[in-house]
C-alpha positions in Angstrom: -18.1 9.5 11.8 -20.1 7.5 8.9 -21.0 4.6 11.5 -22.5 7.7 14.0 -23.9 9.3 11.1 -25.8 5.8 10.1 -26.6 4.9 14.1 -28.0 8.2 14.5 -30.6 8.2 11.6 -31.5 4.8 12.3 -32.0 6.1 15.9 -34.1 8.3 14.2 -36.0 5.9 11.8 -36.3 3.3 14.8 -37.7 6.5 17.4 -40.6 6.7 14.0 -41.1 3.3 13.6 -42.1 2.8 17.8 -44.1 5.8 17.9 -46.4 4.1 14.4 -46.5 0.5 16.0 -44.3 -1.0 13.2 -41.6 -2.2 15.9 -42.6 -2.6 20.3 -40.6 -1.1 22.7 -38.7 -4.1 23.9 -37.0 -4.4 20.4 -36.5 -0.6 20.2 -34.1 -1.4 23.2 -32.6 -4.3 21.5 -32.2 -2.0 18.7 -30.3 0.8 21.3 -28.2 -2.0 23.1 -26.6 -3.3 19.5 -26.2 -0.6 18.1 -25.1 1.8 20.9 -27.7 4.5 20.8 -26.4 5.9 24.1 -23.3 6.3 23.5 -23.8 8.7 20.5 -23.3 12.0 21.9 -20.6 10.4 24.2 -18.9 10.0 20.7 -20.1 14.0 19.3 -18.5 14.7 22.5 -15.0 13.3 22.4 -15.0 14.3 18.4 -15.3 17.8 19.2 -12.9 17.5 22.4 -10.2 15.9 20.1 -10.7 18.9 17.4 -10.4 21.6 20.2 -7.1 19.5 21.5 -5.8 19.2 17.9 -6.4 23.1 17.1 -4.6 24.3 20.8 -2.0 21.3 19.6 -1.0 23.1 16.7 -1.5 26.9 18.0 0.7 25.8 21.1 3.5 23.9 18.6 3.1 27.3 16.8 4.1 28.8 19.7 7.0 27.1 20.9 8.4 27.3 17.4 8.2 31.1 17.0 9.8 31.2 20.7 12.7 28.7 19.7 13.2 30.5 16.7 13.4 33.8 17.8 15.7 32.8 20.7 18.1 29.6 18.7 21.0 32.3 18.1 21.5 33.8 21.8 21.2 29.9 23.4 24.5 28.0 23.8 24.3 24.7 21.8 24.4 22.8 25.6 20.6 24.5 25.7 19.7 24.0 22.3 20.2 20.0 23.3 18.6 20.4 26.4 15.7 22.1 24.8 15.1 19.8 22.5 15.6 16.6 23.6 13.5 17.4 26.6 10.5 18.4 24.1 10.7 15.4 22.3 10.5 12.9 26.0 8.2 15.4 27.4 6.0 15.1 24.1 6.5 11.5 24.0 6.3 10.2 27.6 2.8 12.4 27.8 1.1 11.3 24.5 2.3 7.2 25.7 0.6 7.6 29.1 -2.4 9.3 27.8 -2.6 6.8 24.6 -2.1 3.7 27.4 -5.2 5.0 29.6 -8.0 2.0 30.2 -11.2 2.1 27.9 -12.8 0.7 30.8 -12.7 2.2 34.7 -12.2 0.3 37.4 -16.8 0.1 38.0 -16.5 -1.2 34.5 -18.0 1.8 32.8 -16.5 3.4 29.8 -14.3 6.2 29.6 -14.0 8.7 26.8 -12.0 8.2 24.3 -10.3 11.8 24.3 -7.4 11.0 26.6 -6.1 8.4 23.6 -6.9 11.0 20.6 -5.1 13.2 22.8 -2.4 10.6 23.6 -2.1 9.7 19.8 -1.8 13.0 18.7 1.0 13.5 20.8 2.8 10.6 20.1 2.6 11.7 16.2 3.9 14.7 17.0 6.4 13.2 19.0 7.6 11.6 15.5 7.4 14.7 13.4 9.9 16.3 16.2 12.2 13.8 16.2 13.1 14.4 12.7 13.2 18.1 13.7 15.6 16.8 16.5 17.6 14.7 13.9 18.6 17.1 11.5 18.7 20.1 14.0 21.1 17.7 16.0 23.3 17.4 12.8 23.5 20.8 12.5 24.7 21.4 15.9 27.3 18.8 15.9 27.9 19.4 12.1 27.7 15.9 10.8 27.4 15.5 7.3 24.5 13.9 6.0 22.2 13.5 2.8 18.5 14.1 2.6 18.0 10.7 2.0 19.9 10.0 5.0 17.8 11.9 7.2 14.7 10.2 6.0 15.5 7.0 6.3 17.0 7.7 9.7 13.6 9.4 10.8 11.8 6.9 9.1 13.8 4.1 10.8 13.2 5.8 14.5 9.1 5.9 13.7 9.4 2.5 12.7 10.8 1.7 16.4 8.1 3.8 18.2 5.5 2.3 15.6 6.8 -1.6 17.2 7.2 -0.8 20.7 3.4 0.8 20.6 1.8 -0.9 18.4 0.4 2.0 16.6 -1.0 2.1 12.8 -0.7 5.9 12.5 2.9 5.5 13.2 3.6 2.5 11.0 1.9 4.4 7.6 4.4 7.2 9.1 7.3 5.6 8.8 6.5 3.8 5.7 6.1 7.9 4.3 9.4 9.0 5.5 11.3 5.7 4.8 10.0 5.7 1.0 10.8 9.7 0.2 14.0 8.4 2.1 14.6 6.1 -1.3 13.5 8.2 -3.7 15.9 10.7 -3.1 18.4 8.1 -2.6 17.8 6.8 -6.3 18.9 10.2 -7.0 21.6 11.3 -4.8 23.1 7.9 -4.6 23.5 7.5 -8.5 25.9 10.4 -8.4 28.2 8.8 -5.8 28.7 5.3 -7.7 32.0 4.8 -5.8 30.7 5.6 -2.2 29.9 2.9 0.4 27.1 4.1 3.0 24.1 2.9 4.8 21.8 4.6 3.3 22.9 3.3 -0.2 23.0 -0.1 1.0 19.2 0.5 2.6 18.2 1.6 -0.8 19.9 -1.4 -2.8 18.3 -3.7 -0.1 14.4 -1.5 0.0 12.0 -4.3 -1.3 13.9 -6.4 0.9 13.7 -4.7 4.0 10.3 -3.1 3.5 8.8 -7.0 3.0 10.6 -8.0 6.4 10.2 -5.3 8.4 6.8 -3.4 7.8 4.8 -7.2 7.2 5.3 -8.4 10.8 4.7 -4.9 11.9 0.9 -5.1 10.2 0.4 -8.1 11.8 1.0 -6.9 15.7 -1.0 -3.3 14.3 -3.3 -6.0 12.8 -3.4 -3.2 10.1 -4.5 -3.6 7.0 -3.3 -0.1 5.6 0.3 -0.7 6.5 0.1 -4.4 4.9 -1.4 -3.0 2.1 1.4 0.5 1.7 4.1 -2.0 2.6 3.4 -4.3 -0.6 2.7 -1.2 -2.9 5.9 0.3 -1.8 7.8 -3.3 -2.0 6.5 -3.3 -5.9 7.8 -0.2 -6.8 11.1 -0.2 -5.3 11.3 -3.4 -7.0 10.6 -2.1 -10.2 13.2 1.0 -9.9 15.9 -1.1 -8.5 16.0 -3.5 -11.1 14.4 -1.3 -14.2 13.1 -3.9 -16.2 11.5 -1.6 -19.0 14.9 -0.1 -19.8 16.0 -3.3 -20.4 13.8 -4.8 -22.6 15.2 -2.3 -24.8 18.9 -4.1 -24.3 20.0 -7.8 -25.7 22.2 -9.7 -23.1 21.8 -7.9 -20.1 20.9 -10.2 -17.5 17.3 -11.5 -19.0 16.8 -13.0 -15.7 16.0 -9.5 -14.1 12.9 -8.3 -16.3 11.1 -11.8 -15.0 12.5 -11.3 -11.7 10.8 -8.3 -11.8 7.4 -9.2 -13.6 6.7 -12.3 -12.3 8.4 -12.6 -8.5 5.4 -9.5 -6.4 2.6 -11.2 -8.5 3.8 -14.8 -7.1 5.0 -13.6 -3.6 0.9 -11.8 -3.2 -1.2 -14.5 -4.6 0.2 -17.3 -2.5 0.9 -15.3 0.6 -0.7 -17.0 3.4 -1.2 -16.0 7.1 -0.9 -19.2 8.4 2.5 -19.7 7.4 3.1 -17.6 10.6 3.7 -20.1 13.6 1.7 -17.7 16.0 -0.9 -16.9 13.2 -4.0 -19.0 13.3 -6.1 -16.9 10.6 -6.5 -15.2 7.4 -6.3 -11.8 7.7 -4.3 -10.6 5.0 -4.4 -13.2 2.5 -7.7 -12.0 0.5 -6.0 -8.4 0.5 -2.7 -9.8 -0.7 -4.4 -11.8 -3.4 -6.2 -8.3 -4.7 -3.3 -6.6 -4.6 -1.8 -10.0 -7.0 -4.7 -9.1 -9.4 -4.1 -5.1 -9.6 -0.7 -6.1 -10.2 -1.9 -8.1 -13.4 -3.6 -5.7 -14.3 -1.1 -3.2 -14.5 1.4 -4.5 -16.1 -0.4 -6.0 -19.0 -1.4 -3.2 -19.6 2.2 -1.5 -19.8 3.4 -4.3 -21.8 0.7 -4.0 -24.4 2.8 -1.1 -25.9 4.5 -1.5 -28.5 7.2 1.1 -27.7 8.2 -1.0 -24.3 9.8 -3.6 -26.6 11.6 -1.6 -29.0 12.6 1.8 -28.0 14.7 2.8 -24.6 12.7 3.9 -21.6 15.7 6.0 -20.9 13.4 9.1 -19.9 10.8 7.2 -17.5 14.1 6.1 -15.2 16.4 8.6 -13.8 19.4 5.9 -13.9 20.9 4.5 -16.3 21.0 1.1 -16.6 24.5 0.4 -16.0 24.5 2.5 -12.6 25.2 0.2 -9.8 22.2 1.1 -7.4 20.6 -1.2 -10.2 22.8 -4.3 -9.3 20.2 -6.3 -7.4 22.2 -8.6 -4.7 21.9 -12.1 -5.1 21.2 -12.6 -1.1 18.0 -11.0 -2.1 17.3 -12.9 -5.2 17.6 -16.2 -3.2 15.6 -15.0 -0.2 12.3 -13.6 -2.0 12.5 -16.6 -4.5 13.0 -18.9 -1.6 10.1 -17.1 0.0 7.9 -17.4 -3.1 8.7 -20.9 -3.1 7.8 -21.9 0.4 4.8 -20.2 0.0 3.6 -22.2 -3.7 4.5 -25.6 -1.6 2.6 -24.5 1.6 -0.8 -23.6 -0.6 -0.4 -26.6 -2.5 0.1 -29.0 0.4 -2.4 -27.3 2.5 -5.4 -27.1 0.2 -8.8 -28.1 1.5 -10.6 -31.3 0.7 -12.4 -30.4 -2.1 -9.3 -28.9 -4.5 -7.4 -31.7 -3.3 -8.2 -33.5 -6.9 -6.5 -30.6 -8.8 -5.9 -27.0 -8.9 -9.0 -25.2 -9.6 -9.2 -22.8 -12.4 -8.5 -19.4 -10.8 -5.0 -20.9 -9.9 -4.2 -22.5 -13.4 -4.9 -19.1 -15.0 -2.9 -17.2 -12.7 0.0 -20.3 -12.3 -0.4 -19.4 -16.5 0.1 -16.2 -15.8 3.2 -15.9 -13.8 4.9 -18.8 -16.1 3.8 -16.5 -19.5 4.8 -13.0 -17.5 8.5 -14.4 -16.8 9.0 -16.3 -20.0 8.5 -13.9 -22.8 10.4 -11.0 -21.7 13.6 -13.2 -20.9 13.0 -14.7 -24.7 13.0 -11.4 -25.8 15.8 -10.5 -24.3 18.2 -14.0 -24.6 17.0 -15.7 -27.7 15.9 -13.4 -30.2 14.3 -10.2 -30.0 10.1 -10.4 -30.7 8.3 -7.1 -30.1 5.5 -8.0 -32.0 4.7 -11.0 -30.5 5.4 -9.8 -27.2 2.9 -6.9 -27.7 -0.2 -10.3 -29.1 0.6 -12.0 -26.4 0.4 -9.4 -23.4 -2.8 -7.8 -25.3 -4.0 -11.5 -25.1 -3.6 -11.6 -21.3 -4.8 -8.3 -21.5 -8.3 -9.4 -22.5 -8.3 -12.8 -21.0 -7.9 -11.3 -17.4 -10.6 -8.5 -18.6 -12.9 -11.2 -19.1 -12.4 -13.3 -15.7 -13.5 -10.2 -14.2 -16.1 -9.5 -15.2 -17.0 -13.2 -15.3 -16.6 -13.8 -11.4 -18.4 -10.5 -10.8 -21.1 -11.8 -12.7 -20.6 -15.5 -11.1 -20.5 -13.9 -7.4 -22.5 -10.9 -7.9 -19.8 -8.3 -7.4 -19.8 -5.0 -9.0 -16.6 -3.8 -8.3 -15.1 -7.4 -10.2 -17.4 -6.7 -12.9 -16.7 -2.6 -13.9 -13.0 -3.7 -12.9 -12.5 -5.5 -15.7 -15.3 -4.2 -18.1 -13.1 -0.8 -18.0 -9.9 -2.0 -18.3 -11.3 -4.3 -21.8 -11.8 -0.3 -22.5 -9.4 0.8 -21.5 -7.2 -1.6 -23.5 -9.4 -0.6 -26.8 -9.4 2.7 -26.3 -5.7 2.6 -25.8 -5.0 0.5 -29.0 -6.9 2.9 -30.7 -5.0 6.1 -29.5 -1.5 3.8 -29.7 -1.8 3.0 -33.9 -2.5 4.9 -36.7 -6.2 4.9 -37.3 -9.0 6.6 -39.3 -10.6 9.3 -36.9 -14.1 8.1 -38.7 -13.1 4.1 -37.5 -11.9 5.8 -33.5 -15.5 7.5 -33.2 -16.9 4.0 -34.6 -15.4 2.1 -31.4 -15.7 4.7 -28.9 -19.5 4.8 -29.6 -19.5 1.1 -29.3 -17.7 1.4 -26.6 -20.0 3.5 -24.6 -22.8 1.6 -26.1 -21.3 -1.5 -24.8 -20.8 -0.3 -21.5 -24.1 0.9 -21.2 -25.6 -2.3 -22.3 -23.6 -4.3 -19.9 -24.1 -2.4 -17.0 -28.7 -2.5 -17.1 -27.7 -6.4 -18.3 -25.5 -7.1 -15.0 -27.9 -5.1 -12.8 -30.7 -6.8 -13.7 -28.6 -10.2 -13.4 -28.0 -9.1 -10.0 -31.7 -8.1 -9.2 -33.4 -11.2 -10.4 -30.4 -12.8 -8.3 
C-alpha cells in the first residue's frame, strides 16, 4: 500500500510536470511503463476485494462456529470427526487451488491478485483450524496431553504446510505456535523432572531444532522475516535452556555453559554465509545475520555491565532452578552448533576476497576480540576465581568500544541508523551507570544535561557531515 500510495502521487506530480513542459510525453510513458501507472486501480481493486473476502471470511467462520457449537452435544462423535476433518480439507484443498492460480493467463495478460489473497487467507485459516481439530480431536478420543504439547504439535503441522507451499505467512505461523509451545514447556516440564516425553525432549533440543528446521525453510520462502524470527527465537531459547545469568552467580558449575551461551549465537550470525549452501549461489541472508550478530553485542554488554549479574542470584528473572534438568544442555548439541560455528570461521576465512587476503580487516579483529573476551571472562569468573568488579570494567569497556564503532562506520558510510544506534546506547550505558550507583542528584542532572547536550551537538555535526557529503 506505501509503494501505490508513492506511484500514485508521483502519477500525480508527473500528470503536473507534462502539462508545465518540464518532462515530454514520451518520457511521461516511460515514467507509466516502470512504474506501473496502469495498474494502480487494478491494485485499489483487489485491496478492497481482499478486505470484503476477509470480512465475509470471518462473519462466515463466525457462523459455522455458532452452528457447531450450538449443535456439538446432540452429534455422535462419528459426526463430530466427519465435520471436522472435512472443514479443515475443504478449507485447505480451496485456499491451495486458489493460492496456485497463474499471475499470468494464458494471452499473457495479468490476472488479479484476489484469487491468491483469497487462497492465502484460506490456507491460514486452514492452520488455525487444525489446531482447533487437534485439541478437539483429543478431546473426543480423550488423549491426554499438555498445552505445550498441543502447541508444538500445531506448530509442527504448520511447519509442514509452510514446506510443502512455500508460504511465509505460514512459516512466521508456526515459528508463533512452536515458541508459546516452549514457553509453557519451560514451565510445565520443570514440574515433571522424572517424565520422558516428546515434547520435553523438543524443548531440551529448541535452539537446535529451530536453527535446522526454520533456516532452510527461509531459504525456499526466500523470507527474510522467518530467517530473521528463527535466529531471535534460536537466541532466546538458548539463553533459557542453559541460564547463564543464574550461573554466574554459582562457583563450579559447568563454566563452560555461560560462554557457551555468550559467545556461540554471536559467532554462529557473524560468519553465517549463504554460500555454504551447495544449491545457494548468493548472499541473501548474510548482511541480516551479521546485524542481528551486532544487536546481539549490543545486548548483552549491556546486561553484563551490571554489577548485580556477577554477584547476586538471578533466581527471580528464571522460572527454573538451576539444577532442574530441562537445563542439562545435551552434548550432541554442543558438538553440532560448535561444529557449525566452526565450519563457518574456516569457510569465511578461506573464502575471503582478494583484497583481505593479506589479513583480517579491522571489523573482524574487533568482533574475533569480542567473541574471545565474551567467552573468557565469565568462565574465569566462574572456574578460577570469582572477579565481579573487573567483569563489570571490562564489559563497560566493550560497552563503549562497540558504542564508538557505530557511530564511527555511520559516520564513515553515511548511515544514520549506525550512527544514533550507537550514539544511544553510549547513553544509554551513562544514563544507566548513573541510575545503577549511588550518585549525587546535583552530579545525575549534570550528565543528563550533557547528555542531551551531547546528543544534540552530534546529531546537526553528523547531518551536516552527511550534507556536505
Amino acid at each position: 500500500m506505501v509503494l501505490d500510495n508513492f506511484r500514485r502521487k508521483l502519477r500525480q506530480e508527473a500528470q503536473k510536470w507534462r502539462d508545465e513542459g518540464i518532462i515530454s510525453s514520451s518520457c511521461y510513458q516511460d515514467l507509466g511503463k516502470r512504474y506501473q501507472f496502469d495498474n494502480l486501480e487494478i491494485a485499489a481493486r483487489d485491496r478492497f476485494v481482499f478486505m470484503v473476502i476477509a470480512i465475509g471470511s470471518i462473519l462466515l467462520s463466525l457462523g459455522i462456529i455458532t452452528f457447531v457449537a450450538a449443535n456439538w452435544q446432540a452429534w455422535s462423535r462419528d459426526v463430530k470427526f466427519v465435520i471436522l476433518i472435512s472443514l479443515f480439507f475443504a478449507t485447505t484443498i480451496t485456499g491451495f487451488y486458489s493460492f496456485r492460480e497463474p499471475t499470468v493467463n494464458a494471452q499473457g495478460k495479468k490476472q488479479p491478485r484476489s484469487k491468491q489473497l483469497l487462497g492465502e487467507g484460506l490456507l491460514i485459516l486452514g492452520a488455525l483450524i487444525l489446531g482447533a481439530n487437534i485439541a478437539l480431536m483429543a478431546q473426543m478420543f480423550n488423549i491426554g496431553g499438555s498445552t505445550s504439547q498441543l502447541f508444538l504439535c500445531w506448530g509442527l503441522g504448520v511447519l509442514i504446510m509452510a514446506y510443502g507451499l512455500s508460504l511465509t505467512s505460514l512459516g512466521i505461523l508456526s515459528i508463533i505456535l512452536i515458541q508459546i509451545g516452549y514457553w509453557t514447556g519451560l514451565g510445565e516440564l520443570s514440574y515433571s523432572a522424572t517424565d520422558f516425553s516428546w515434547s520435553r525432549l523438543l524443548v531440551q533440543h529448541m535452539p537446535l531444532f529451530i536453527w535446522l528446521l526454520f533456516v532452510p525453510l527461509a531459504y525456499l520462502c526466500r523470507s527474510r522475516w522467518i530467517f530473521a524470527l528463527a535466529a531471535i527465537a534460536f537466541t532466546i531459547s538458548l539463553q533459557f535452556n542453559l541460564n547463564p545469568l543464574q550461573r554466574l552467580a554459582y562457583n563450579n558449575t559447568a563454566p563452560w555453559v555461560a560462554s557457551f551461551a555468550f559467545a556461540l549465537p554471536a559467532a554462529l550470525f557473524w560468519s553465517y554465509d549463504d554460500l555454504l549452501f551447495p544449491t545457494i549461489n548468493f548472499r541473501l541472508f548474510q548482511p541480516l545475520a551479521q546485524s542481528l550478530s551486532l544487536w546481539f553485542f549490543g545486548t548483552l554488554f549491556y546486561v553484563l555491565s551490571f554489577y548485580w549479574v556477577w554477584q547476586y542470584p538471578s533466581s527471580g528473572f528464571y522460572p527454573l532452578t538451576i539444577n532442574s534438568p530441562i537445563r542439562s544442555f545435551p552434548l550432541i548439541d554442543l558438538g553440532i552448533l560448535s561444529g557449525l560455528v566452526v565450519l563457518q570461521w574456516l569457510f569465511m576465512l578461506r573464502y575471503r576476497n582478494s583484497l583481505t587476503r593479506r589479513g583480517m580487516d579491522i571489523t573482524n579483529v574487533f568482533i574475533t576480540s569480542f567473541i574471545v573476551i565474551v567467552a573468557l571472562v565469565p568462565f574465569w569468573h566462574q572456574a578460577v576465581t570469582r572477579i565481579p568488579g573487573l567483569a563489570v570494567f571490562i564489559f563497560n569497556i566493550l560497552l563503549g568500544i562497540f558504542a564508538f564503532g557505530l557511530m564511527r562506520h555511520g559516520i564513515e558510510y553515511g548511515d544514520r541508523r549506525t550512527f544514533w544506534g550507537g550514539m544511544l546506547l553510549l547513553t544509554l550505558q551513562i544514563i544507566s551507570r548513573m541510575w545503577e550507583y549511588d550518585t549525587d542528584l546535583i552530579f545525575r542532572s549534570f550528565v543528563f544535561a550533557m547528555c542531551g547536550i551531547g546528543i544534540i551537538s552530534a546529531g546537526l555535526w553528523f547531518e551536516r557531515r552527511i550534507t556536505v557529503k
